[in-house]
C-alpha positions as CSV (number, residue, x, y, z in Angstrom):
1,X,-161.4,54.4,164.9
2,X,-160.8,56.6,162.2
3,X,-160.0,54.8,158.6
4,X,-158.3,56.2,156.1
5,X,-158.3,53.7,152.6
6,X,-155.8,54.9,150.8
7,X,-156.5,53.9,146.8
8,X,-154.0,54.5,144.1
9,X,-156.4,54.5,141.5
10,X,-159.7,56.3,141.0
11,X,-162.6,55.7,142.7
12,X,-165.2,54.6,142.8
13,X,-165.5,51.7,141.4
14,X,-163.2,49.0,142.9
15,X,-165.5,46.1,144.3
16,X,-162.9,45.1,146.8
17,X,-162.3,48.7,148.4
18,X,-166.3,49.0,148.3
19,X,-166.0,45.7,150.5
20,X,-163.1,47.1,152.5
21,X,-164.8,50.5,153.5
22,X,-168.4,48.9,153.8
23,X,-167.2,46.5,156.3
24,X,-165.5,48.7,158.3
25,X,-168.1,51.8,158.2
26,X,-170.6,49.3,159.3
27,X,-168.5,48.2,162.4
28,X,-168.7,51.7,163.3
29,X,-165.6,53.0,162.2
30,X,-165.2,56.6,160.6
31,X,-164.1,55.5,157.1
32,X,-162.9,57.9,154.2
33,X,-161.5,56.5,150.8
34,X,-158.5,59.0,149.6
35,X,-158.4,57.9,146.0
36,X,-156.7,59.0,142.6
37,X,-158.7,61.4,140.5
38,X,-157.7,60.9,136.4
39,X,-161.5,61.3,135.9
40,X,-161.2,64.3,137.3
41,X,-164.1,64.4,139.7
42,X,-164.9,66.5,143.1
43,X,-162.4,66.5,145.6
44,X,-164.9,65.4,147.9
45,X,-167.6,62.7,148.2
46,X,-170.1,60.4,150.2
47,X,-171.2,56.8,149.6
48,X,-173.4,55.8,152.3
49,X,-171.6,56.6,155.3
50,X,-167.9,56.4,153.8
51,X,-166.4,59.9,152.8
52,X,-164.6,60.3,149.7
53,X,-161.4,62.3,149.4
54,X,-160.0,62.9,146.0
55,X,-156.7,64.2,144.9
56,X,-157.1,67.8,143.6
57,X,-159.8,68.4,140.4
58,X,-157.7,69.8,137.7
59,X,-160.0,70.3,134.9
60,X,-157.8,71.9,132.3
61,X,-154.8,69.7,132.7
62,X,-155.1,66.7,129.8
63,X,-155.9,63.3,131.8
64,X,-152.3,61.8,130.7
65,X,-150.2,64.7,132.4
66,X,-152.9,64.6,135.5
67,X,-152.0,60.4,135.4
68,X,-148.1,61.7,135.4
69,X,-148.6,64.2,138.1
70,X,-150.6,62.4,140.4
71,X,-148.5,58.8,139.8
72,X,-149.1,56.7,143.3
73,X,-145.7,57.1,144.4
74,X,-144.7,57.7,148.2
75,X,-142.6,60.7,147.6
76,X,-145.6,62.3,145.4
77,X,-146.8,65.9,146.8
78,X,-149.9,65.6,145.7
79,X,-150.4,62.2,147.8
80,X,-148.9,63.1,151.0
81,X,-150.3,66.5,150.8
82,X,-154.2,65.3,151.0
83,X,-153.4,62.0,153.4
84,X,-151.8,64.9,155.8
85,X,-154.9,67.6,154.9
86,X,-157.6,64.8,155.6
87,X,-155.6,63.1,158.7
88,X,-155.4,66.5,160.4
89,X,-156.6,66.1,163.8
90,X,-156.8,63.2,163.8
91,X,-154.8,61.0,166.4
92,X,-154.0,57.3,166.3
93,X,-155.5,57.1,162.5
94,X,-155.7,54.2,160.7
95,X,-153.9,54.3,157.2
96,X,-155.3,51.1,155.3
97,X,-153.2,51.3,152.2
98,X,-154.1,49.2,149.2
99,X,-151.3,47.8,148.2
100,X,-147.5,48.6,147.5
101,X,-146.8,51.8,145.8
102,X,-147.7,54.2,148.6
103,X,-146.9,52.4,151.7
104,X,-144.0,54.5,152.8
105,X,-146.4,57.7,152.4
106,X,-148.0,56.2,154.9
107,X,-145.9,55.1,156.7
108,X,-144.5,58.9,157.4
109,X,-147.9,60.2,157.8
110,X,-148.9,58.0,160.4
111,X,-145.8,58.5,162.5
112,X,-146.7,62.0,162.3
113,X,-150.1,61.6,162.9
114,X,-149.4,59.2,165.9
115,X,-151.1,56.8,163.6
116,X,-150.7,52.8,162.2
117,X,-150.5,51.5,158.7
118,X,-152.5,47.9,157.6
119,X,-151.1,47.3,154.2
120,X,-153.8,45.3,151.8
121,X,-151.6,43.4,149.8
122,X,-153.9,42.7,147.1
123,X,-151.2,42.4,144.8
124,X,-147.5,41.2,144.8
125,X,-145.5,43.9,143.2
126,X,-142.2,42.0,142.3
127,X,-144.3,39.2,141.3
128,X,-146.7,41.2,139.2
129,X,-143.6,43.5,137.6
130,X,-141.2,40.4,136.8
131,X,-144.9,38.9,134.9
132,X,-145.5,41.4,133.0
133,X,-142.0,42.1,131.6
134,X,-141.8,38.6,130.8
135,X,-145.0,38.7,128.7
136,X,-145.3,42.3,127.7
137,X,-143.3,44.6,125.9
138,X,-141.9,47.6,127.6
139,X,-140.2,50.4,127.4
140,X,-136.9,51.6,128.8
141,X,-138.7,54.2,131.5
142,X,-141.5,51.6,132.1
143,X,-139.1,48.7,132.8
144,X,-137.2,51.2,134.9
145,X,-140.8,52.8,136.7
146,X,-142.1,49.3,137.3
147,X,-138.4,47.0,138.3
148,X,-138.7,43.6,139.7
149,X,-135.6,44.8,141.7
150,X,-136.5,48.4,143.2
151,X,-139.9,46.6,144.0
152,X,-138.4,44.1,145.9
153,X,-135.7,46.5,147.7
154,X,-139.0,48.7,148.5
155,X,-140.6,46.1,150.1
156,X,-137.9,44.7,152.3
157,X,-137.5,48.1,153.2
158,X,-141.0,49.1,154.6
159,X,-143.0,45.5,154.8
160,X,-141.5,45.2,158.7
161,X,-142.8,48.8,159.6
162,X,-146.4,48.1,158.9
163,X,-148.7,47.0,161.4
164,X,-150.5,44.2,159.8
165,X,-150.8,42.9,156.8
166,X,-153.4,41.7,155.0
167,X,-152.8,38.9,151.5
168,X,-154.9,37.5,149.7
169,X,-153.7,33.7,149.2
170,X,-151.9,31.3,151.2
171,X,-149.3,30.9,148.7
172,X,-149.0,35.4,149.4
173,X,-148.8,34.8,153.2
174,X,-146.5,31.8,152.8
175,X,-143.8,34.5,151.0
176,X,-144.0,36.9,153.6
177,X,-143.0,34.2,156.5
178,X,-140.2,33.4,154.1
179,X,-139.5,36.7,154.5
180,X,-139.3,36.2,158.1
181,X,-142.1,38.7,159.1
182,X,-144.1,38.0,162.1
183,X,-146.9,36.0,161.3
184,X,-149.4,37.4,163.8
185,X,-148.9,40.4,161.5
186,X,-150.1,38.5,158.8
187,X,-154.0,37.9,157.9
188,X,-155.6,36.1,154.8
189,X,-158.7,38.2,153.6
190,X,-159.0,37.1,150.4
191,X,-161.3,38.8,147.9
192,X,-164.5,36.5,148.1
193,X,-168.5,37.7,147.4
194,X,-170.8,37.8,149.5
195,X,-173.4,34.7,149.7
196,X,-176.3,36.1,148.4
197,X,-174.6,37.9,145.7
198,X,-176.8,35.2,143.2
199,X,-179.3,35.1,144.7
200,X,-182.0,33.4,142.8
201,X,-179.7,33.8,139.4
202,X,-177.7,30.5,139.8
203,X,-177.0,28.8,136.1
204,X,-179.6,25.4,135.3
205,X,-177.4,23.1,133.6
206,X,-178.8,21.5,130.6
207,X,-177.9,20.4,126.9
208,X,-174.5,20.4,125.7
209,X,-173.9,23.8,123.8
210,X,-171.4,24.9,125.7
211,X,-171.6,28.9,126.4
212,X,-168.4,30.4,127.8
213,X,-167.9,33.8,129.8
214,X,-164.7,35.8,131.0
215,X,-165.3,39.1,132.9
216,X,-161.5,41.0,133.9
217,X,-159.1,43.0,132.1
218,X,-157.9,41.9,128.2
219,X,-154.5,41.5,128.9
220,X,-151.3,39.6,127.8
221,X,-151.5,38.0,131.2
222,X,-155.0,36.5,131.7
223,X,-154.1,34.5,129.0
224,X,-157.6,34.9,126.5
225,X,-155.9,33.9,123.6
226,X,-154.9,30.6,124.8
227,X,-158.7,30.4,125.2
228,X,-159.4,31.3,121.9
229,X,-157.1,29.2,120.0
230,X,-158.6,25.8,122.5
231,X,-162.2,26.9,121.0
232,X,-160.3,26.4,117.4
233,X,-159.2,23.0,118.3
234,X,-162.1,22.5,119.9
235,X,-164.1,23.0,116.9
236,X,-161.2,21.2,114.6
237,X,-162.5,17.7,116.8
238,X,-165.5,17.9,114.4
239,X,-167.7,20.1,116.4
240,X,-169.7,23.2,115.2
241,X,-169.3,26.9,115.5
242,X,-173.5,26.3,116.6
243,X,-172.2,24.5,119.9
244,X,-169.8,26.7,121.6
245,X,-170.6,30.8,122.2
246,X,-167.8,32.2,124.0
247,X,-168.1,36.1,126.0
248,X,-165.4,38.0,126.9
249,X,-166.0,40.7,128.9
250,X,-163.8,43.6,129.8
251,X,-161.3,46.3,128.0
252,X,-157.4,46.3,128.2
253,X,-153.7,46.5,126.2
254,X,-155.0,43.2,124.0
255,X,-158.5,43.8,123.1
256,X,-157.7,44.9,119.3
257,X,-155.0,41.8,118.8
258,X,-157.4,39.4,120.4
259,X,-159.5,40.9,117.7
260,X,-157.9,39.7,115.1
261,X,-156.8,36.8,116.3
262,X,-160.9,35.6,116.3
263,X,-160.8,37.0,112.9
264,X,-158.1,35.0,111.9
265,X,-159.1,32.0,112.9
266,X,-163.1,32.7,111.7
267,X,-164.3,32.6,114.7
268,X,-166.3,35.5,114.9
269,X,-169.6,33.5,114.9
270,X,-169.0,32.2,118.3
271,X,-166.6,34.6,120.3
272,X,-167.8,38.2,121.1
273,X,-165.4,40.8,122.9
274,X,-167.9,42.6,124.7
275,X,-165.8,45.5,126.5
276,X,-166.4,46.6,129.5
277,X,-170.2,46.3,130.7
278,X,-172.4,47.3,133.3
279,X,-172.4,45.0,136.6
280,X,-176.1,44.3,135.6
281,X,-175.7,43.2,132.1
282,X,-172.3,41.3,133.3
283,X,-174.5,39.1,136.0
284,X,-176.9,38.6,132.9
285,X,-174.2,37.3,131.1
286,X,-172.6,35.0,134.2
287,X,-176.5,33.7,134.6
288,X,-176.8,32.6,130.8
289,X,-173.2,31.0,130.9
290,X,-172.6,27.6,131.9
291,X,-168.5,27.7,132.0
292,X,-166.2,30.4,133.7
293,X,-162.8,30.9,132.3
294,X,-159.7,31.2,134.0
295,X,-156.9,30.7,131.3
296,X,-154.4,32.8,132.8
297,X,-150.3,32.5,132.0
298,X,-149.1,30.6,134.9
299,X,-146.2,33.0,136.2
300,X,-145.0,34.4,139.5
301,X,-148.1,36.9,139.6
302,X,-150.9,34.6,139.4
303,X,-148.9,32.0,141.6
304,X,-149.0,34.9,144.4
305,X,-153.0,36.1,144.3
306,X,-156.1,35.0,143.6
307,X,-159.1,36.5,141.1
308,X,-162.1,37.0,142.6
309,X,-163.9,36.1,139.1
310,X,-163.1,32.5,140.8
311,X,-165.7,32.5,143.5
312,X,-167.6,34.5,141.8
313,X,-167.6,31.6,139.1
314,X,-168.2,29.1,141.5
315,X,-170.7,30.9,143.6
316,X,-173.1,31.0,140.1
317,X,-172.6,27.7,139.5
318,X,-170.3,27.6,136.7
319,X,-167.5,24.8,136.0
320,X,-164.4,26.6,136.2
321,X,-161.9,26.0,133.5
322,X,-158.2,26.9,133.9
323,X,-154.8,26.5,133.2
324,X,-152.6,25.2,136.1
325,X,-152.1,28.4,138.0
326,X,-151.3,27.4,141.6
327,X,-154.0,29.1,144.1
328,X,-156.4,28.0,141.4
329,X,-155.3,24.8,141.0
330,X,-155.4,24.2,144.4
331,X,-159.2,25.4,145.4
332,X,-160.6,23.4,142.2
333,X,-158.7,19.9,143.0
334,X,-159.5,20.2,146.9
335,X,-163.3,21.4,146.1
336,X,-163.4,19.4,142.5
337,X,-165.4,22.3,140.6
338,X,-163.4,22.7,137.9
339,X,-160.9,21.0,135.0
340,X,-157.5,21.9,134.8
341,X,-155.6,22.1,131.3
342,X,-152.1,20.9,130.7
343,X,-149.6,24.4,130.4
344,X,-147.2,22.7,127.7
345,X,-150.5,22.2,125.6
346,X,-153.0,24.6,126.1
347,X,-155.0,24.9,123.1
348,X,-155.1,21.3,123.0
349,X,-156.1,20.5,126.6
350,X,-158.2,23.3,126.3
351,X,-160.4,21.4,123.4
352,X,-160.3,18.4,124.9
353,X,-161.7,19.6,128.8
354,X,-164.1,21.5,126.8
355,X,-165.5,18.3,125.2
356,X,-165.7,16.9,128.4
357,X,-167.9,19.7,129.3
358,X,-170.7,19.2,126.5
359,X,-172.5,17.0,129.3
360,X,-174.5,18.9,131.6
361,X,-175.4,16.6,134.2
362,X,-170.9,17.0,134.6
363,X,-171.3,20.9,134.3
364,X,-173.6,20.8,136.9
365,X,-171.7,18.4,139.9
366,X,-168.7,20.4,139.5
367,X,-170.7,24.1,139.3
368,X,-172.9,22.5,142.4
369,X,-169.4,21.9,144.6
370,X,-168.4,24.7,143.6
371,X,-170.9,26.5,145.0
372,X,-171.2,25.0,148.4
373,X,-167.6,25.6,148.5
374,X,-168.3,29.5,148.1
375,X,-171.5,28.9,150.4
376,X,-169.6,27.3,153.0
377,X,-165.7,28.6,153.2
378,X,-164.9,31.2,150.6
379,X,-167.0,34.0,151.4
380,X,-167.3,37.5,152.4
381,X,-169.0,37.0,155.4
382,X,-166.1,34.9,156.9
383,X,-163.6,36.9,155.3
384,X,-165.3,40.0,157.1
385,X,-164.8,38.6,160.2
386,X,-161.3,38.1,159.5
387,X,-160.8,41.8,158.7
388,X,-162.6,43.0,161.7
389,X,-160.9,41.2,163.7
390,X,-157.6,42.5,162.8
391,X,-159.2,46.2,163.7
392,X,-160.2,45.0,166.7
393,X,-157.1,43.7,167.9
394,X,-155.6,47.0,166.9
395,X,-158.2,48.9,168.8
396,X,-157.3,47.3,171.9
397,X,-153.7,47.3,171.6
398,X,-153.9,51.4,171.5
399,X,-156.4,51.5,174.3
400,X,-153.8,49.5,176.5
401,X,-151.3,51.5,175.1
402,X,-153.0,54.6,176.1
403,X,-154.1,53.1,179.3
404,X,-150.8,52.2,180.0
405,X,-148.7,56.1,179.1
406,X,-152.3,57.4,181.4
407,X,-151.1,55.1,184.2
408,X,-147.0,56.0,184.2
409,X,-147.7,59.7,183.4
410,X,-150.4,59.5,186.8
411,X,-147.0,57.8,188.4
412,X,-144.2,60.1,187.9
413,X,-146.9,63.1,189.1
């Protein structure tokens, strides 16, 4: 069949649309990734044997009027005019949009392309909106841009059209029934690595200095400061700066406030904000560490998804600490790799799971369930099949289609 992945943002790099395209181009489907283009790179592309399809190069427009201009909304021109330019001629097209914003473009493009539309809900857009206004401070257009209520209104209004679905949690499919969408519409593909993604780089537990890593976005959200002040009390139970190195890797809206708050509290010495690193030096980083951090703000959003830092956590070996964040909480009590801190008292649970993770021979019986977990369930490889799977179900349901309108149109003749 032909794909079209439809990604809001630019591209590449996004490791699950990578996994998305791969997958599919190596089942033999025709796959072409339309994507944003802020950086302002060539309309078209190859990876292998994906095509990539860019929104229009516009060199001399400033990149914050090109992110205006081209803003992943369904009624945008500039969207509907390249899915309908790259779709053209196409028949029975697949449109696998990744996630919310521009389902209804195509949604109209596939009916007029004869096409159907697999949604990738990566995200939960009410879910992720009402988060972020509750821990972030916006402004009147942005709380207007990104509503809680015109999010959820959209998405009653075009969830039933789509063809399938795919979430990424139980806890995201679990919404949607309440929702009282078909279920055989509905697939979990969550965003797992593949198995040999550490290969030969997984972490030997030993002493008790404790070495720390993060690797996302530096936001409000992910809850790093709530990490950062735990360290502190960590370090007020009478241990030394010597014993604990912390890395947080990544960029975002609270890089220069989580700054200061390290320089604050003097902890400079043992927590580095790295920014955002090359894939190499970050699995150098996840090799040297012997704790993943998951501190995030428990809230609506993180109740609805999952972070694939998680597996990727487990899958090297790592303990995974985190605060009680409910599709997290619920892979590290049923596999046991991880500790769970209290969300009334973070900074303090924090510490005192952190002390409990001095002794190694501990580190490494919840990094080693951890990883058979990720070896034996929460992988690409199963998750592949899952996804393929869907396609294929598709593909036969418009081959009988077809075969069927062939055998009534031979009928009536």
């Amino acid at each position: 069949m032909k794909v079209f992945l439809v990604y809001k943002e630019d591209y590449p790099w996004d490791v699950r649309v990578e996994k998305l395209a791969l997958a599919l181009s190596e089942a033999g489907h025709a796959v072409t990734v339309i994507a944003n283009n802020h950086n302002k790179l060539a309309e078209s592309d190859t990876q292998g044997n994906i095509n990539i399809k860019r929104l229009p190069q516009i060199k001399w427009l400033p990149t914050r009027i090109l992110k205006l201009i081209f803003m992943p909304v369904w009624f945008n021109f500039f969207w509907l005019n390249t899915l309908l330019k790259q779709s053209k001629g196409s028949s029975q097209a697949v449109f696998l949009i990744r996630d919310l914003p521009l389902l209804k473009a195509g949604l109209l493009c596939a009916k007029l392309r004869s096409g159907n539309v697999i949604l990738d809900m990566a995200e939960v857009y009410p879910e992720m909106y009402a988060s972020s206004q509750q821990f972030s401070n916006k402004s009147i257009f942005q709380r207007i841009l990104k509503s809680p209520y015109l999010a959820q209104r959209y998405e009653n209004a075009t969830l039933p059209d789509a063809d399938h679905i795919l979430v990424m949690i139980e806890e995201s499919r679990d919404r949607l029934l309440k929702k009282k969408l078909d279920e055989n519409k509905i697939s979990i593909v969550s965003n797992t690595p593949p198995i040999n993604k550490y290969l030969g780089k997984t972490h030997i537990h030993k002493g008790s200095k404790l070495h720390i890593v993060y690797v996302g976005f530096l936001t409000r959200l992910r809850g790093l400061d709530l990490l950062i002040q735990g360290v502190n009390e960590f370090l007020n139970l009478g241990y030394d700066k010597s014993e604990i190195q912390v890395d947080l890797i990544g960029k975002g809206a609270e890089r220069d406030s989580l700054i200061k708050l390290i320089h604050d509290l003097n902890l400079d010495e043992c927590i580095t904000v790295h920014g955002w690193l090359a894939q190499d030096r970050v699995d150098e980083l996840l090799a040297n560490a012997n704790v993943g951090a998951l501190t995030y703000r428990v809230c609506g959003h993180w109740n609805h998804t999952i972070p694939n830092k998680i597996f990727d956590y487990m899958l090297a070996g790592l303990p995974v600490l985190t605060t009680p964040v409910i599709p997290i909480c619920r892979i590290i009590e049923s596999t046991n790799c991880g500790l769970i801190c209290d969300d009334n008292k973070p900074d303090f649970t924090i510490a005192k799971n952190l002390e409990k993770l001095r002794d190694p021979a501990f580190r490494k019986k919840l990094g080693t369930n951890g990883q058979n977990a990720v070896l034996e369930r929460y992988n690409w490889e199963k998750d592949k099949n899952v996804l393929l799977s869907v396609f294929e179900a598709l593909e036969a349901d418009i081959s009988a289609s077809g075969t069927s309108q062939t055998s009534e149109s031979s009928a009536s003749q």
